[in-house]
C-alpha positions in Angstrom: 27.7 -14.0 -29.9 27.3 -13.3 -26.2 24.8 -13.0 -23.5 25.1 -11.1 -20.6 22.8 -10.4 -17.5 23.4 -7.1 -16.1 20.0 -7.3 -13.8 17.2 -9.4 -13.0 19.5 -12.0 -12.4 17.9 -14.2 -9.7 16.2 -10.9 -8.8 12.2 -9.9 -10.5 13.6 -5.9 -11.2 16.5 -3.5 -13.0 15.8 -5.9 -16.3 18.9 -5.3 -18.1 20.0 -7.6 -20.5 23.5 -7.4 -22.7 23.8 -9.2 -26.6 27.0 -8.8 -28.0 27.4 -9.6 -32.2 29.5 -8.4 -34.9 31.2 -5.9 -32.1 27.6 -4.7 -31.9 26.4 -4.2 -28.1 22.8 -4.0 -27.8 20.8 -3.4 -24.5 17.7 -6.0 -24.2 15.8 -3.6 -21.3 17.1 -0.9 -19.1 15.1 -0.9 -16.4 15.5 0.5 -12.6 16.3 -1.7 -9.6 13.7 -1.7 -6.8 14.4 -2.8 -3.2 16.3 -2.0 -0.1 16.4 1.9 -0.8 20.1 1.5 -0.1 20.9 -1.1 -2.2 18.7 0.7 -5.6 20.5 3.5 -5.0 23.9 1.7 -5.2 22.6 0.0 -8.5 20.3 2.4 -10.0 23.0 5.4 -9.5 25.9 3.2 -11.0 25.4 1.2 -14.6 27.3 -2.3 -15.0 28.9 -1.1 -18.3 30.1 2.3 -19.7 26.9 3.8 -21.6 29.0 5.0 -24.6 29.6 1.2 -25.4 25.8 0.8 -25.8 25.1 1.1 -29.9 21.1 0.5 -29.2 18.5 -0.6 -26.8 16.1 -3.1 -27.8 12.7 -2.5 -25.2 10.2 -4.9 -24.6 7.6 -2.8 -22.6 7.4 0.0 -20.5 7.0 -0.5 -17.2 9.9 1.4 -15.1 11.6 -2.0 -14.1 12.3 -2.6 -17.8 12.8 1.3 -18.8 13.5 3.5 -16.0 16.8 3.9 -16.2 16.9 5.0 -19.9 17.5 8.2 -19.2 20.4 7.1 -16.6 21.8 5.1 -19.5 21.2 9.0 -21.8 22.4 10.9 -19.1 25.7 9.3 -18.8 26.2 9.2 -22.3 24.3 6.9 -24.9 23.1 8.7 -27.6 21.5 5.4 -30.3 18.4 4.6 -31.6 16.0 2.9 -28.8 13.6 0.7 -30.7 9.9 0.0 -29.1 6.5 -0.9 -30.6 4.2 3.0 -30.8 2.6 1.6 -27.8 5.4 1.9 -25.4 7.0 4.9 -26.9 3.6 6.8 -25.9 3.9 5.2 -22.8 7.5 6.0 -21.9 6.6 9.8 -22.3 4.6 9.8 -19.6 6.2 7.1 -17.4 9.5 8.2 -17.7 8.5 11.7 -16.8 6.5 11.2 -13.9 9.3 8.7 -13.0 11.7 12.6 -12.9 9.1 13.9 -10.4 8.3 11.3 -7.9 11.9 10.8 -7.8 12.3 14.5 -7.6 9.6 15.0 -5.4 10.5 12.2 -2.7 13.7 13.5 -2.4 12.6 16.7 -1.1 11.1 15.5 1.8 14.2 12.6 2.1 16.7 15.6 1.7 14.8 17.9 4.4 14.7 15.3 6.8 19.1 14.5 6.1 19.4 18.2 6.1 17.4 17.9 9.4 20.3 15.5 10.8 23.1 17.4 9.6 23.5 15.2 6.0 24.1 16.4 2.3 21.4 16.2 0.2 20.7 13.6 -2.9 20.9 14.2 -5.9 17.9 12.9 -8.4 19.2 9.8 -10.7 18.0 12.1 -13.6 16.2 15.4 -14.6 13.3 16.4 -16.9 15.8 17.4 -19.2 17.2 14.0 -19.1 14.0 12.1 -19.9 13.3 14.2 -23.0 16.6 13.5 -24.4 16.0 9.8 -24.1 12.9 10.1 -25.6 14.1 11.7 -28.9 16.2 8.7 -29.3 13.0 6.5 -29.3 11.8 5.1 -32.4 8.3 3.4 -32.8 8.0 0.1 -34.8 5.1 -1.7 -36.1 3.9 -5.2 -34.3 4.8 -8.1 -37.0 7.1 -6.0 -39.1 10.9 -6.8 -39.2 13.4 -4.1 -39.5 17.0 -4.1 -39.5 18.9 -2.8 -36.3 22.2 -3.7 -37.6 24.2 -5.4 -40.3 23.6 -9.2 -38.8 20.8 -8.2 -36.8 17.1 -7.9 -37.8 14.7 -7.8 -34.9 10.4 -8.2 -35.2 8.1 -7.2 -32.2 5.8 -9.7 -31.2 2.6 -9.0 -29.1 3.7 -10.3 -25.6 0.0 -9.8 -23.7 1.4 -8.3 -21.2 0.4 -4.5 -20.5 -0.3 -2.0 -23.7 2.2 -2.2 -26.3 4.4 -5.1 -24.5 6.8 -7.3 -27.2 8.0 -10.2 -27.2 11.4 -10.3 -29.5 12.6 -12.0 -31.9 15.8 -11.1 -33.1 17.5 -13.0 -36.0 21.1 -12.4 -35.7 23.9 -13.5 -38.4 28.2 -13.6 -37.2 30.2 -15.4 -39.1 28.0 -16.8 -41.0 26.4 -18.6 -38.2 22.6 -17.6 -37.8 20.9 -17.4 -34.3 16.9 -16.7 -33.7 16.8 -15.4 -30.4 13.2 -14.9 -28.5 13.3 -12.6 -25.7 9.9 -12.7 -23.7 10.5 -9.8 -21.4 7.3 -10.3 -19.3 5.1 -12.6 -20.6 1.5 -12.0 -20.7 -1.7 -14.4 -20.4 -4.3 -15.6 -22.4 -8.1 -14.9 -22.0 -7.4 -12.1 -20.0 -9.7 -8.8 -20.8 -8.4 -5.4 -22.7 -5.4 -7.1 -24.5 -4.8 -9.5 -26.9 -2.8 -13.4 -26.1 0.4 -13.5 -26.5 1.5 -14.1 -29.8 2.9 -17.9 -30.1 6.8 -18.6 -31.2 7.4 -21.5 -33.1 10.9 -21.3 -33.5 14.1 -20.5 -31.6 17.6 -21.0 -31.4 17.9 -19.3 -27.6 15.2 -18.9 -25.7 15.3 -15.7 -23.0 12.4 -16.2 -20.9 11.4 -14.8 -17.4 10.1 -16.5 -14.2 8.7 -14.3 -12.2 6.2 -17.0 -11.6 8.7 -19.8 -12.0 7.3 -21.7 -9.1 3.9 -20.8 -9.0 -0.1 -21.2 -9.9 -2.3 -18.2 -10.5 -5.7 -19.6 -9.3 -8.5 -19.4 -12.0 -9.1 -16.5 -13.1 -13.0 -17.5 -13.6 -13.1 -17.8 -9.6 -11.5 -14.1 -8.7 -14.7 -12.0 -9.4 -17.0 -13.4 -6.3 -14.0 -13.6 -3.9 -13.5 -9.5 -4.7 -16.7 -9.5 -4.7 -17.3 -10.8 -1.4 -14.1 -8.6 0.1 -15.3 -5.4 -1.2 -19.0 -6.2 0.1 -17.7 -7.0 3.1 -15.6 -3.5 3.4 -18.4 -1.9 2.4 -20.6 -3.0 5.1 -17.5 -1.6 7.5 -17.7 2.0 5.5 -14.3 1.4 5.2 -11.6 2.7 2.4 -10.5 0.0 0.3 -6.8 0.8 -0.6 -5.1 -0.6 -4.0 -2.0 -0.1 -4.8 -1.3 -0.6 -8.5 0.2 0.1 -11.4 -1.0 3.0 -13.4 -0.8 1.3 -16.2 -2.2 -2.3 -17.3 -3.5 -3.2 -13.9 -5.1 -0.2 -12.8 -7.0 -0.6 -16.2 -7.9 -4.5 -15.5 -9.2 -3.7 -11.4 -11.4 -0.8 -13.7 -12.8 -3.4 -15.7 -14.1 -5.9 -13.3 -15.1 -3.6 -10.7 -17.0 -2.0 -13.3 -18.2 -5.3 -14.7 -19.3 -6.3 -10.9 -21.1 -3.1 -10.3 -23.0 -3.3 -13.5 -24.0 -7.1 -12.7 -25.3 -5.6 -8.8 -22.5 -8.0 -7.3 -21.1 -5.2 -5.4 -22.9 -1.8 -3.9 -22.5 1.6 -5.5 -19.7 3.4 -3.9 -16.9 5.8 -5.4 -13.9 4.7 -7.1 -10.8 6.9 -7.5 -8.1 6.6 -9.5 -6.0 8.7 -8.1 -3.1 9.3 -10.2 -2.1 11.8 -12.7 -0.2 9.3 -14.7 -3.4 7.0 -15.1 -5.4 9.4 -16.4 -2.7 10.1 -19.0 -2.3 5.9 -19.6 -6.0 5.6 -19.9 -5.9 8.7 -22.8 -3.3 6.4 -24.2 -5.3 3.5 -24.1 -7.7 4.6 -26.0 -5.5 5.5 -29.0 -3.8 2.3 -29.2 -6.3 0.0 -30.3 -4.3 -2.3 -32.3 -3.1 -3.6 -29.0 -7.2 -4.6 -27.8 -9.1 -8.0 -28.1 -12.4 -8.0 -29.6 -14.4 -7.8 -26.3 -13.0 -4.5 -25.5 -13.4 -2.7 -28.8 -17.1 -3.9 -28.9 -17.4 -2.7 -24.8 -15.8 0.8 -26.5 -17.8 1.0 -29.6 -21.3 0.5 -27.9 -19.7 3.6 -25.3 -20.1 1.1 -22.0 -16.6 2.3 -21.4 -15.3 0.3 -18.4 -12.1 2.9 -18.1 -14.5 5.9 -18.0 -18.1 4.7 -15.9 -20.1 7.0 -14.4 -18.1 6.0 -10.6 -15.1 6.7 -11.5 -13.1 10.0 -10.8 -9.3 10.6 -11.7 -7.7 12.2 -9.2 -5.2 15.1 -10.8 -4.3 17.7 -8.3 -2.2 17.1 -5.1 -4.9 19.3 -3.2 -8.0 17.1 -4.3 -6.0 14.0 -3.0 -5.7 14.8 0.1 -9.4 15.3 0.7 -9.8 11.7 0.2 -8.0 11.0 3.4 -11.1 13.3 5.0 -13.5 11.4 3.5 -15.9 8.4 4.5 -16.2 5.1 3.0 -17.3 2.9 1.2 -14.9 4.1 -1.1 -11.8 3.0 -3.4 -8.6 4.1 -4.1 -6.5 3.1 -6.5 -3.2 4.6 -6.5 0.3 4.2 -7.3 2.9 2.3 -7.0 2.0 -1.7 -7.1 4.8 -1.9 -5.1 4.1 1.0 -2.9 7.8 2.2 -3.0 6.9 5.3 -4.4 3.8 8.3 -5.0 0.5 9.0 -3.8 -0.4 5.4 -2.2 2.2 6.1 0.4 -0.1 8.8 2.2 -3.2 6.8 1.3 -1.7 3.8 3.1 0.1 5.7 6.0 -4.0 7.3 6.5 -5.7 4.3 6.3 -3.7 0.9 7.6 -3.7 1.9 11.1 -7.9 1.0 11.0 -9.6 -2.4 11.2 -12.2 -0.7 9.3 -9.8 -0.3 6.0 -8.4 -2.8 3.7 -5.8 -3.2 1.1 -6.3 -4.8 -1.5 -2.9 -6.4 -3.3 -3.7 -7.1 -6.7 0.0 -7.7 -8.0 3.7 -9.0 -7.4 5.5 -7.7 -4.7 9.2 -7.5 -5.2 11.7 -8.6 -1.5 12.4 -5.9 0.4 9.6 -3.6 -0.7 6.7 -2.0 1.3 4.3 -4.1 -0.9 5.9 -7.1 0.2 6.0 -6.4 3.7 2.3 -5.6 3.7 1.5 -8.9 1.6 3.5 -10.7 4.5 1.4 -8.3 7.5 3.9 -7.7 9.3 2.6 -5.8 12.3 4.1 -2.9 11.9 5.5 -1.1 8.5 7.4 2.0 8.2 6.0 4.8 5.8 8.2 7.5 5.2 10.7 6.5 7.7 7.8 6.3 10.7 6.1 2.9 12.1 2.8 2.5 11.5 0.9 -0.9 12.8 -0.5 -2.8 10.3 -4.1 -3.1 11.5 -6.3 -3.1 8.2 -7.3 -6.3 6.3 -4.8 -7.3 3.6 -6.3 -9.7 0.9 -3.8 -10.6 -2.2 -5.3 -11.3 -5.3 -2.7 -12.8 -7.8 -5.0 -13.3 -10.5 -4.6 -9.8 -11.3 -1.6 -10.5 -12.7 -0.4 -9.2 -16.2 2.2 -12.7 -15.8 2.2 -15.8 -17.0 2.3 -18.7 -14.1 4.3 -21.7 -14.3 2.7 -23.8 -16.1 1.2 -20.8 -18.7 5.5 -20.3 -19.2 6.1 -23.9 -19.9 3.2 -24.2 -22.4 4.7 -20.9 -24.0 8.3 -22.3 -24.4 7.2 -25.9 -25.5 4.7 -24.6 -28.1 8.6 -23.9 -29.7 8.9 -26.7 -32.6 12.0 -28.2 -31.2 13.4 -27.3 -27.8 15.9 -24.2 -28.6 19.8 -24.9 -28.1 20.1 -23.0 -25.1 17.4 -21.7 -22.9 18.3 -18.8 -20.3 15.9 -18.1 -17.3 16.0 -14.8 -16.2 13.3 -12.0 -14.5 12.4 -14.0 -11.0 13.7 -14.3 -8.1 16.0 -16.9 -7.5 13.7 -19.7 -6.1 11.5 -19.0 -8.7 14.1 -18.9 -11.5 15.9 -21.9 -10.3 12.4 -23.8 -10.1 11.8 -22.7 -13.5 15.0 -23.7 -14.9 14.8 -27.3 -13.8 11.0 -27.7 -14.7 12.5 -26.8 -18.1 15.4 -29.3 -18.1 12.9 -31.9 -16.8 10.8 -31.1 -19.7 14.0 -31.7 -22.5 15.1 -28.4 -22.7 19.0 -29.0 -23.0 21.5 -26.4 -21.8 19.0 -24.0 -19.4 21.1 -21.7 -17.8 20.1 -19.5 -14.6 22.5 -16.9 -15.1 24.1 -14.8 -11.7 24.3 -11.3 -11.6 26.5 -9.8 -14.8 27.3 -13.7 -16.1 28.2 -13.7 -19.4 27.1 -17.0 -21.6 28.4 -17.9 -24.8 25.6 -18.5 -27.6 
């Protein structure tokens, strides 16, 4: 039994995770790299192993860091059975293809600026056509209901808390006759936080796979976040100024909905227009809705008495390229939320490259920011940011709100892996970047965990 990190290896993106049992390969995650544009197109265009080795992809959620580069994986030859709870399947149909056309969309304008300069043209990672092959290699599994991958390997979905239809895995494997429980947290949600349930608790593991994105690090309390957006978005709205959010169209564009709409019902913030402008959230939100083994009580009652907070009366969704651009002519107070978190990709760009150039705006950061991204380099203000190749000075407030975020902290991590009966034989830290996954690996050893390995970049580890 083997263990190999193929990404997210010291490094919070491209989760893709290698078991090897019983000559059995099996793919924890295959998600795209983001950073330096140079560097993700180096890692994102080339796979670490040959896809036709790959006999099935175990996925733990479906956010394009763990799953958008499926269709790579398809594309260059894998054709076995992808396993994910209903949840993410739904959500890979839509995420997956409106990963095609951003991709396929910013490489227009990329390509007619190289042709511009006398450079070939890119060509997109993958195609429509790719996507929906991947996708008819998904298969949708129950939460709390074991099936059998493999001979030796029978794997069970575990609600993770994370974002709609997230796992945590735990895969029982058999070589040998040696038996290995292996939990693989892929990102790990919270507890107490609205729309989904906690995070299921694991009592027992032989190797424990856990991420670290927030190895290092406190989330403030959460009970304390409302009045400070509160009192940022009054304050914006006393400017009349556009309150920019980048976010992710699916989980935390749903959470911002929820307690803006909670702090407009309470009169803790003015009336003003919201806008979700995104396609792809209207089509998450639709999703949502069917899916509600994956909410906690508050939210079915919030749904069942028809107080919707995904769907109140201020809220638009934002579907056609043409009605998003009138935003950028319009006055505030106003919000838009838009993606990417990261703001590496889609509409956000032109909101941000309209709007951060005014002390009147703001941006609102409601989510991790991966190095070398435009999301990070706004969270860091420097004063000026390029958008679309072009500098633009960062003049608009920036406030970061981490207790957004759909991960567990530090110490919400360590509570998770000591709830574990007995500490597991071998405890790999993976998903963070690398002061944050070191940090996390020796809190762990200082804790008794024995044998916590920080893997590098395509390390292989015995199990």
């Amino acid at each position: 039994m083997k263990f190999t990190a193929y990404g997210a290896a010291r490094n919070v993106t491209g989760s893709k995770h290698l078991l090897s049992v019983n000559g059995r390969r099996i793919l924890l995650d295959c998600g795209l790299y983001q950073g330096r544009r140079s560097e993700s197109e180096r890692r994102n265009r080339n796979l670490p192993f040959d896809p036709t080795s790959i006999d099935a992809v175990l996925l733990s959620h479906a956010h394009i860091d763990h799953a958008g580069s499926i269709p790579t994986l398809v594309k260059h030859g894998f054709t076995g059975p992808i396993y994910a709870t209903h949840a993410t399947v739904d959500l890979c149909g839509i995420l997956l293809r409106d990963s095609a056309y951003v991709q396929n969309h910013n490489l227009e304008y990329l390509n007619s600026r190289r042709r511009k300069r006398g450079e070939l043209p890119l060509e997109p990672l993958y195609t429509d056509e790719d996507v929906e092959a991947a996708l008819e290699l998904m298969r949708g599994v129950d939460y709390n209901a074991p099936f059998r991958a493999f001979r030796g390997v029978d794997v069970t979905f575990r609600d993770a808390g994370h974002i709609l239809g997230s796992a945590i895995l735990k895969i029982d494997l058999t070589e040998h006759g040696h038996r290995k429980r292996i939990i693989f947290t892929g990102d790990l949600g919270r507890k107490d936080m609205p729309i989904l349930k906690d995070p299921h608790d694991v009592r027992s593991a032989d190797v424990l796979i856990t991420e670290s994105t927030y190895g290092q690090r406190e989330h403030r309390e959460i009970a304390n976040v409302e009045e400070r957006v509160a009192s940022f978005i009054r304050d914006t709205a006393k400017r009349r100024g556009k309150i920019i959010v980048p976010s992710f169209a699916v989980g935390r564009t749903q959470r911002i909905l929820y307690m803006v709409h909670g702090l407009m019902r309470d009169g803790k913030i003015p009336q003003f227009p919201i806008y979700v402008d995104s396609p792809l959230a209207v089509r998450a939100t639709q999703i949502f809705k069917r899916h509600w083994e994956c909410f906690d009580d508050e939210m079915k009652e919030l749904v069942r008495d028809q107080d919707d907070p995904l769907s109140f009366s201020r809220v638009t969704y934002v579907l056609e390229a043409a009605d998003s651009k009138k935003l950028n002519r319009k006055s505030g107070p106003m919000m838009i939320i838009s993606a990417s978190g990261m703001c590496e990709a889609g509409r956000v760009l032109h909101h941000l490259k309209n709007s951060i150039t005014s002390r009147r705006n703001a941006v609102m950061m409601v989510g991790f920011q991966a190095e070398h991204t435009l999301g990070r380099r706004i969270v860091e203000r420097e004063r000026q940011v390029r958008i679309f190749g072009q500098p633009y000075p960062l003049r608009a407030r920036v406030a970061v709100f981490n207790e957004f975020s759909a991960h567990a902290d530090r110490d919400e991590l360590l509570a998770f892996a000591k709830n574990i009966r007995r500490p597991p034989q071998r405890t790999i830290v993976v998903h963070g970047n690398e002061d944050a996954s070191l940090a996390f690996g020796r809190l762990l050893t200082k804790n008794g965990f024995p044998r916590v390995s920080v893997p590098l970049d395509g390390e292989t580890i015995e199990l």
